[in-house]
PyMOL Python script that loads the backbone (N, CA, C, O; Angstrom):
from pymol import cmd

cmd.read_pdbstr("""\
ATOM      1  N   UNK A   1      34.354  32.003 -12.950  1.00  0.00           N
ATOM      2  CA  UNK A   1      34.034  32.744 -11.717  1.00  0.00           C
ATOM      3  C   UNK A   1      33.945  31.757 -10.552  1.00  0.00           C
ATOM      4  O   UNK A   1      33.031  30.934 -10.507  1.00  0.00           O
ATOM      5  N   UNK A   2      34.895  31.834  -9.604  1.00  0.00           N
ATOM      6  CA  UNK A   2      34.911  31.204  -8.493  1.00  0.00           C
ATOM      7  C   UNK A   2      33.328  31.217  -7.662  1.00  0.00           C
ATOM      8  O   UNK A   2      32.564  32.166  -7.482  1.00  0.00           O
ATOM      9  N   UNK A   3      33.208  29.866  -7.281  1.00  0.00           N
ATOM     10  CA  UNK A   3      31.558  29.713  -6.144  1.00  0.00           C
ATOM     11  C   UNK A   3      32.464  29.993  -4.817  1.00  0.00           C
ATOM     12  O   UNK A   3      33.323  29.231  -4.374  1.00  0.00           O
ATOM     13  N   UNK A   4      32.068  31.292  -4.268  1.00  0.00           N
ATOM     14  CA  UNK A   4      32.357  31.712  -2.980  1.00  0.00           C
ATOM     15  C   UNK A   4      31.466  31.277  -1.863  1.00  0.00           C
ATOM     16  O   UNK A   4      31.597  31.554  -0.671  1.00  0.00           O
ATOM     17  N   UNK A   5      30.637  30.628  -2.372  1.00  0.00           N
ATOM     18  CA  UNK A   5      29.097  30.431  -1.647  1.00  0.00           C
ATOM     19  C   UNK A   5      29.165  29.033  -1.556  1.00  0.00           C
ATOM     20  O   UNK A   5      29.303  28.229  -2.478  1.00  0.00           O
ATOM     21  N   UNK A   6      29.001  28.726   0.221  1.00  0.00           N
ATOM     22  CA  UNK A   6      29.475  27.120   0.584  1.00  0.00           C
ATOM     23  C   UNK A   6      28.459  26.312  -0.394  1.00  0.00           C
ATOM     24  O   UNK A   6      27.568  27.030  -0.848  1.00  0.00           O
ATOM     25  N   UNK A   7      28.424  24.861  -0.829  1.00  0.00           N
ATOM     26  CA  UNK A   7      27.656  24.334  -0.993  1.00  0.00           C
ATOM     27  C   UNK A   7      26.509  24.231   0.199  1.00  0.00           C
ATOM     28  O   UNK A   7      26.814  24.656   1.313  1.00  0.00           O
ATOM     29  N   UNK A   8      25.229  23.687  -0.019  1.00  0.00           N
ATOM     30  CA  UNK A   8      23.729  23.766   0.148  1.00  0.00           C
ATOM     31  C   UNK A   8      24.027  22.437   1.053  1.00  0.00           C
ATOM     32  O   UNK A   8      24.795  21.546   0.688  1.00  0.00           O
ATOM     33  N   UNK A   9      23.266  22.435   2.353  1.00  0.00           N
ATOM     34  CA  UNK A   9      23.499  20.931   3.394  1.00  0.00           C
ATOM     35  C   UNK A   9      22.482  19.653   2.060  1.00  0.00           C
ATOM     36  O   UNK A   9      21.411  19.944   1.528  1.00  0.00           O
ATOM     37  N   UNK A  10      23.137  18.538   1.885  1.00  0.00           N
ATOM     38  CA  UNK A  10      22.280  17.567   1.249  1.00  0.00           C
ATOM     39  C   UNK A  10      21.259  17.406   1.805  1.00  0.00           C
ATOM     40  O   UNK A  10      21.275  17.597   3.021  1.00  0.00           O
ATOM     41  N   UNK A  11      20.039  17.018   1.195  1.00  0.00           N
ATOM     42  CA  UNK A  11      18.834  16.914   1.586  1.00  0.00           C
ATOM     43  C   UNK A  11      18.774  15.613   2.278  1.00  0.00           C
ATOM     44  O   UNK A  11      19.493  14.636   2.066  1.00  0.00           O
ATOM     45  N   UNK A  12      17.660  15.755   3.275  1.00  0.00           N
ATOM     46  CA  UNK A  12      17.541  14.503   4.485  1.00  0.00           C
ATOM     47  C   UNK A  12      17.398  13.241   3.508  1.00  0.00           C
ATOM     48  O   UNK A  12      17.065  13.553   2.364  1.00  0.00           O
ATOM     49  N   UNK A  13      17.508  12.454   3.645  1.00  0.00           N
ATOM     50  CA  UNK A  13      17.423  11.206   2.961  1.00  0.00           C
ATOM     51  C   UNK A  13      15.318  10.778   2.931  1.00  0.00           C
ATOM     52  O   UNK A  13      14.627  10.576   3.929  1.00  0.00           O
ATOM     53  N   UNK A  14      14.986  10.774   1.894  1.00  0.00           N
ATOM     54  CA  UNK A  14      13.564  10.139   2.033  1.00  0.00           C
ATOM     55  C   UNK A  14      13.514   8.506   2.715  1.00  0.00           C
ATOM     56  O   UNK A  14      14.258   7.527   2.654  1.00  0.00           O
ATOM     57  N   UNK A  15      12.255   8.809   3.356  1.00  0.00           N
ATOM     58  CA  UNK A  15      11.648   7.244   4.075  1.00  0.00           C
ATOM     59  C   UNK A  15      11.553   6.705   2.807  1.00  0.00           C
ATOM     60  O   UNK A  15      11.444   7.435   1.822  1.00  0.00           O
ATOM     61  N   UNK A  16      11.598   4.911   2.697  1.00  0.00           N
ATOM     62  CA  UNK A  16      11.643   4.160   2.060  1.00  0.00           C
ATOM     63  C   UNK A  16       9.797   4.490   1.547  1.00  0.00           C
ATOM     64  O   UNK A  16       8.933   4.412   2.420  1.00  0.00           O
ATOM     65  N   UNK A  17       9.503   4.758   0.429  1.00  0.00           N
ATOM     66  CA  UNK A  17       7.703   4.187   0.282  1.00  0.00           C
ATOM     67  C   UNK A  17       7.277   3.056   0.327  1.00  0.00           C
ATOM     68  O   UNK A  17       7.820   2.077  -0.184  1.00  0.00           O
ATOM     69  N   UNK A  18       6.070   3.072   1.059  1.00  0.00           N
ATOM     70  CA  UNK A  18       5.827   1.843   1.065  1.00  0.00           C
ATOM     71  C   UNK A  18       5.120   1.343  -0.223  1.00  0.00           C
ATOM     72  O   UNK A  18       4.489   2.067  -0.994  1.00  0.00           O
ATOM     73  N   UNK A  19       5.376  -0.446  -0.395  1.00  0.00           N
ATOM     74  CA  UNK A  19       5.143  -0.898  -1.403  1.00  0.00           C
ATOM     75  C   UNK A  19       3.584  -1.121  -1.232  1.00  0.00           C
ATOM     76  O   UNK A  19       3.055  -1.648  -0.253  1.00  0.00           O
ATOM     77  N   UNK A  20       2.973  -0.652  -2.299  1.00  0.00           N
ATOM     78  CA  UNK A  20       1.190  -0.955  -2.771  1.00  0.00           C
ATOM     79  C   UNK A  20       0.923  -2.450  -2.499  1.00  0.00           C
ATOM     80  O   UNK A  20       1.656  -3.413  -2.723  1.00  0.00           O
ATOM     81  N   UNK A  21      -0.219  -2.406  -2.000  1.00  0.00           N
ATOM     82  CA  UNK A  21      -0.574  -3.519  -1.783  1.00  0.00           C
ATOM     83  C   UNK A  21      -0.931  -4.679  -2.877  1.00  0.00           C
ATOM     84  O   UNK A  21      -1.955  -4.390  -3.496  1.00  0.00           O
ATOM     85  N   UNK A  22      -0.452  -5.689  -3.196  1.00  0.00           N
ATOM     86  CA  UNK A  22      -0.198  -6.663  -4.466  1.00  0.00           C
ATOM     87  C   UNK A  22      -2.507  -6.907  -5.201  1.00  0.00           C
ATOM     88  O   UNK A  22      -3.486  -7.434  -4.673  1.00  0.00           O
ATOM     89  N   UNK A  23      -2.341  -6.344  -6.227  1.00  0.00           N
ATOM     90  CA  UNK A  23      -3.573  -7.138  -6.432  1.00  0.00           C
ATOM     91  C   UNK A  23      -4.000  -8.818  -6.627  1.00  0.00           C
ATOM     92  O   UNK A  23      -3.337  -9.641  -7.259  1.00  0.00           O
ATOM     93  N   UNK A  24      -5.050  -9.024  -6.038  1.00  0.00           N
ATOM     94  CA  UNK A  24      -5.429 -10.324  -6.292  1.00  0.00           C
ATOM     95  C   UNK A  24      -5.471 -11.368  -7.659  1.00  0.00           C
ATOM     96  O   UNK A  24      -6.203 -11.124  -8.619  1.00  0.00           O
ATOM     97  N   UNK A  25      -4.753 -12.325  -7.609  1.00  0.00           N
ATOM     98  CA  UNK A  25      -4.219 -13.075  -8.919  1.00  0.00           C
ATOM     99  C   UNK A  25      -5.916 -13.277  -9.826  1.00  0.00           C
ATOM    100  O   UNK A  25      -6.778 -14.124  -9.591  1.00  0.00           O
ATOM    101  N   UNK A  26      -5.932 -12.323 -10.728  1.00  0.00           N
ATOM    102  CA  UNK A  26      -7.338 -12.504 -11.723  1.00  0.00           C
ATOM    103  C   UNK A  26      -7.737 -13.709 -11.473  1.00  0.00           C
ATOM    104  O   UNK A  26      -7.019 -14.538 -10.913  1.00  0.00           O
ATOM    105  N   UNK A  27      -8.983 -13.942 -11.884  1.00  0.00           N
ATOM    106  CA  UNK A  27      -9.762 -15.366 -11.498  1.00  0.00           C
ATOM    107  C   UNK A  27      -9.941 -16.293 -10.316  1.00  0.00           C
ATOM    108  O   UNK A  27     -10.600 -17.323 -10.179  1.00  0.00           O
ATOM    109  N   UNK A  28      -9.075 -15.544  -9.428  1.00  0.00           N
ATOM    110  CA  UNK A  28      -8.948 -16.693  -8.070  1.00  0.00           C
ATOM    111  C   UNK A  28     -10.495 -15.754  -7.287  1.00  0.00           C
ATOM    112  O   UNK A  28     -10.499 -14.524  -7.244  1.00  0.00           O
ATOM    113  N   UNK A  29     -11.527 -16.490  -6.812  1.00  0.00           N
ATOM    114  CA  UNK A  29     -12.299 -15.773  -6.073  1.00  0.00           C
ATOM    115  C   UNK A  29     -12.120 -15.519  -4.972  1.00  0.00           C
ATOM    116  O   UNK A  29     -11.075 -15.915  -4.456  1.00  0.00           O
ATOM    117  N   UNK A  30     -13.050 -14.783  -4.219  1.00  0.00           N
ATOM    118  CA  UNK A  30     -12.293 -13.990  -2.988  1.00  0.00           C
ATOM    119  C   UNK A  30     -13.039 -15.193  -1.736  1.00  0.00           C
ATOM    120  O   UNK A  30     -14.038 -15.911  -1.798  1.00  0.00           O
ATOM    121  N   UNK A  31     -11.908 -14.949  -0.562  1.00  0.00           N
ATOM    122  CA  UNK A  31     -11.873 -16.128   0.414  1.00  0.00           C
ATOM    123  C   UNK A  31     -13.191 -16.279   0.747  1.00  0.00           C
ATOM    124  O   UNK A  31     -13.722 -15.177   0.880  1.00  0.00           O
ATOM    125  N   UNK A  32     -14.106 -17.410   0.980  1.00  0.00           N
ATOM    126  CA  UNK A  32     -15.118 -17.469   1.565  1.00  0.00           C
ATOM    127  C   UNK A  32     -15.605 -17.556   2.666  1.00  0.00           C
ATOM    128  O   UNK A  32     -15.275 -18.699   2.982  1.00  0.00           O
ATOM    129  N   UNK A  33     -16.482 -16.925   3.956  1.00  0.00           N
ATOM    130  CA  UNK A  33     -16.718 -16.863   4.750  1.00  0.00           C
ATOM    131  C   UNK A  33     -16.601 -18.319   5.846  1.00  0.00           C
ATOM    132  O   UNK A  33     -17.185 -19.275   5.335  1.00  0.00           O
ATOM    133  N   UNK A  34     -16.162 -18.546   6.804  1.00  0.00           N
ATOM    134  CA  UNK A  34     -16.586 -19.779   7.407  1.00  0.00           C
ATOM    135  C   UNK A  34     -17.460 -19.972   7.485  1.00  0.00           C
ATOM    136  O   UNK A  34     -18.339 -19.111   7.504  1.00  0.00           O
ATOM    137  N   UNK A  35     -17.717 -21.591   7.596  1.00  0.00           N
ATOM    138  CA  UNK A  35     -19.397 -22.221   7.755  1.00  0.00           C
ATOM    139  C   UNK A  35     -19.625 -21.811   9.313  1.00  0.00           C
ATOM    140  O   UNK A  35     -18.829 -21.630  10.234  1.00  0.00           O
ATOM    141  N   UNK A  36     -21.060 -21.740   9.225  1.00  0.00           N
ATOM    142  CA  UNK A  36     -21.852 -22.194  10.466  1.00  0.00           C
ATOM    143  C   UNK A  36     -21.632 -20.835  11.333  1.00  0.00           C
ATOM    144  O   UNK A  36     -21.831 -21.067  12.526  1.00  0.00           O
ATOM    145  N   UNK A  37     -21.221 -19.263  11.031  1.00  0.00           N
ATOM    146  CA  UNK A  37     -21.302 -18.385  11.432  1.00  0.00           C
ATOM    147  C   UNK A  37     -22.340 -17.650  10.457  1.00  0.00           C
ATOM    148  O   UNK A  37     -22.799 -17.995   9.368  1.00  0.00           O
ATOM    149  N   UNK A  38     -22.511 -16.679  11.127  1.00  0.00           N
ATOM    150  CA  UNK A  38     -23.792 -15.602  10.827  1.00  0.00           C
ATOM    151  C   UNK A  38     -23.393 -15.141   9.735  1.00  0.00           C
ATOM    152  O   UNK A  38     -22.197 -15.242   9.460  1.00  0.00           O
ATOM    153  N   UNK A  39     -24.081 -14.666   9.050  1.00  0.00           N
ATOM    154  CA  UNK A  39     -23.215 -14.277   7.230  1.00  0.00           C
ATOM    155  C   UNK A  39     -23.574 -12.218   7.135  1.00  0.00           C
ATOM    156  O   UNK A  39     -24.642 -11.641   6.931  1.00  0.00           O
ATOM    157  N   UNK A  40     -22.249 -11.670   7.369  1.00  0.00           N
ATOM    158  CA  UNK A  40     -23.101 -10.148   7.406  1.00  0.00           C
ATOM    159  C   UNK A  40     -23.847  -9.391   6.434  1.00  0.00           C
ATOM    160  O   UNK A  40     -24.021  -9.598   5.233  1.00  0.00           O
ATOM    161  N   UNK A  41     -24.173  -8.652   7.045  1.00  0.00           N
ATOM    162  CA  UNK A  41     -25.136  -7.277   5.685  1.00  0.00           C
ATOM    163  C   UNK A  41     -24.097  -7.490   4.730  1.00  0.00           C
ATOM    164  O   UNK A  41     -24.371  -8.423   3.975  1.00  0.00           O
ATOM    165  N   UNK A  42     -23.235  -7.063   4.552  1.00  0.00           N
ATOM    166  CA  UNK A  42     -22.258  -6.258   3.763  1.00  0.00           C
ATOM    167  C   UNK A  42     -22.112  -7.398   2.613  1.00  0.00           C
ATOM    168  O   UNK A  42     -22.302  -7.213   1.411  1.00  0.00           O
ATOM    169  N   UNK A  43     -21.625  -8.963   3.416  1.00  0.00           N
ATOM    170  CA  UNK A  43     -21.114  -9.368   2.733  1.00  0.00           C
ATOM    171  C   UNK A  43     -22.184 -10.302   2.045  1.00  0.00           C
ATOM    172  O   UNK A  43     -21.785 -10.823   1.004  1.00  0.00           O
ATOM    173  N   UNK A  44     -23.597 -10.639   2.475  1.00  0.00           N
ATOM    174  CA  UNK A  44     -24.999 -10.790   2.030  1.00  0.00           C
ATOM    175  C   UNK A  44     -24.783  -9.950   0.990  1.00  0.00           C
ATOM    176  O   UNK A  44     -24.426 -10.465  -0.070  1.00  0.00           O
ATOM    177  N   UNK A  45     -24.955  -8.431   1.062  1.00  0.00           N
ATOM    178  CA  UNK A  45     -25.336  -7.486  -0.048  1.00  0.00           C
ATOM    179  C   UNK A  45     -24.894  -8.085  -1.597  1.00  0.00           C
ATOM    180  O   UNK A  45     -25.540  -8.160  -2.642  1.00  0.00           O
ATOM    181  N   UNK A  46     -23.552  -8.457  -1.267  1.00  0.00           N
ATOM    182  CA  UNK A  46     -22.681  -8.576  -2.944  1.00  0.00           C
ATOM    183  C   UNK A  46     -23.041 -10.084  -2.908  1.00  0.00           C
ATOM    184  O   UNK A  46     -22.709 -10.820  -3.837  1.00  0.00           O
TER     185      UNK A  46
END
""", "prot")
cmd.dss("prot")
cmd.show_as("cartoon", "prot")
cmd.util.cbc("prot")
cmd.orient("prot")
């Protein structure tokens, strides 16, 4: 049976996703604050 029925317009092309942000290499600790500035709540807390 003949398709009398045009093909369907191709779909818009998707945006690239963006790539996840890389996790931190296990064991390396996280950067430490500079000296001789005020040290905040937040980062006091942990």
């Amino acid at each position: 049976m003949p398709d009398t029925h045009p093909n369907p317009p191709p779909p818009p092309p998707k945006p690239p996703e963006p790539e996840p942000p890389l996790d931190p290499p296990v064991g390396k600790p996280p950067p430490l604050p500079k000296p001789g500035g005020p040290i905040p709540e937040a980062d006091r807390a942990q």
